[in-house]
C-alpha positions, 0 to 999 in steps of 0.5 A, a space after each residue: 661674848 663669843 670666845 676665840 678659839 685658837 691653836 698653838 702646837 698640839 695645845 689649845 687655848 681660847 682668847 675671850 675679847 683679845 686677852 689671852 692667859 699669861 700662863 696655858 692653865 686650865 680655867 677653873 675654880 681651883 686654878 684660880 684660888 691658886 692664880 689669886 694667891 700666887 698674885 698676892 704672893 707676888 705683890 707681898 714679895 714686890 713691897 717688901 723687896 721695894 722697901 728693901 730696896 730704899 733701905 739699900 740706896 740709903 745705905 749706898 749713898 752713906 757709904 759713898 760718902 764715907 768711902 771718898 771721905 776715907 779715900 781724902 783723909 788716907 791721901 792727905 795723911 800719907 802726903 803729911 807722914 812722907 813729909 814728916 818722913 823727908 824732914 827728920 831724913 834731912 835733919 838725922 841722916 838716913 842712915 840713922 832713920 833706917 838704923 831706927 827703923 830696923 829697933 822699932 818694936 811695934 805689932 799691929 794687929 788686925 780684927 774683924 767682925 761682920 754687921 748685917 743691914 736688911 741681910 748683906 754682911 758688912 766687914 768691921 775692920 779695927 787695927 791695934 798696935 802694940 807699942 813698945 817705945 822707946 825704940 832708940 837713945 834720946 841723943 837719937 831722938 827727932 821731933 820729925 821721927 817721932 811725927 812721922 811715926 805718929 803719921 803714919 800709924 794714923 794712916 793704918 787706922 784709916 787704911 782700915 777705914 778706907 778696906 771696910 768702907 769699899 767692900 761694904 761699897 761693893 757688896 751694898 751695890 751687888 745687893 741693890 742690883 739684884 734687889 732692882 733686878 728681882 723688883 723689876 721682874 716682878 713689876 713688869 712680868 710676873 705681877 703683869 703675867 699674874 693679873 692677864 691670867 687672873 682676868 682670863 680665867 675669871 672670863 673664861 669661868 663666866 663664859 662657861 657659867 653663861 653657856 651653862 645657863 642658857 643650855 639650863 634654860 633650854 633643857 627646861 623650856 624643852 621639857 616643859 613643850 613636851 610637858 604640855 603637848 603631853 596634856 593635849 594628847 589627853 
């Protein structure tokens, strides 16, 4: 095989049967120990980052369901709590709804915490509250105020639900773009690049070892005419 030699700017490099290196190194041993584990490197990185990347649709796909579960609950428990909230308006009055609202002795409180899932953090949000009943006289007291109360405490729980479930949405579908974006690029350009520069040296290094031979052997077969013309001579 008769290498192809061109030009590009001031650098040379040679294409040995239409197949050119990826990358302009030098074809030599050292380059290509350093080629072959720089490709196994490459094809580690892309396995792992593939498994990765199935871990995280799973998760997706998880989280999509809770978060539009959470987005139903939180919208039927809001529609039944301003139900609740009409009806012991319409049986107490609102001035007397609004004068209970005002001697409500009730402390929410909002903790956070963190859960990581192949190295994405994920928020846990949990809402306590602090219950300090009663808030008015039993002459006061409704069926509908307490019901509403009960409603829409609920409905704090699951807004809670309904914050952790869409930033961890948000922040899985950021990883899995990245993760699909650093896949792919090892896929199809660095693997790719990894392997045509591997054949190329490994091509360019039996070329020069077929070129090394043959001038081998015509150094031997030179010296040895002279050899035997020197016997003639005596």
């Amino acid at each position: 095989m008769h290498p192809v030699v061109f030009s590009r700017g001031s650098a040379g490099f040679t294409c040995y049967g239409g197949l050119m290196a990826r990358y302009e190194i030098a074809p030599t041993k050292t380059n290509l120990m350093r080629i072959k584990r720089d490709l196994g490197f490459a094809r580690e990185g892309w396995e792992l980052l593939d498994q990765k990347r199935k871990i995280l649709v799973v998760e997706l796909m998880g989280l999509i369901d809770r978060a539009v579960e959470a987005q139903e609950e939180v919208e039927e428990k809001l529609t039944e709590a301003f139900g609740a909230l009409d009806q012991a308006i319409l049986r107490t009055g609102r001035r007397e709804v609004n004068m209970i609202a005002l001697g409500m002795n009730i402390q929410s409180d909002i903790s956070f915490s963190q859960k990581r899932v192949m190295g994405v953090s994920l928020p846990r949000v949990k809402v306590r509250f602090d219950d300090k009943s009663p808030y008015f006289a039993a002459a006061e007291s409704s069926i509908w105020i307490d019901e509403a109360i009960k409603k829409f405490r609920e409905v704090l729980k699951l807004l809670g639900n309904l914050a952790e479930a869409r930033i961890s949405l948000m922040r899985l579908s950021r990883e899995v773009a990245k993760t699909i974006r650093r896949v792919n690029a090892l896929e199809k350009l660095f693997i790719p690049d990894y392997e045509e520069t591997l054949k190329y040296i490994m091509m360019a290094l039996e070329e020069s070892e077929r070129e090394a031979f043959f001038v081998l052997k015509l150094v031997k077969d030179r010296l040895a005419r002279r050899k035997g013309e020197t016997y003639e001579r005596y």
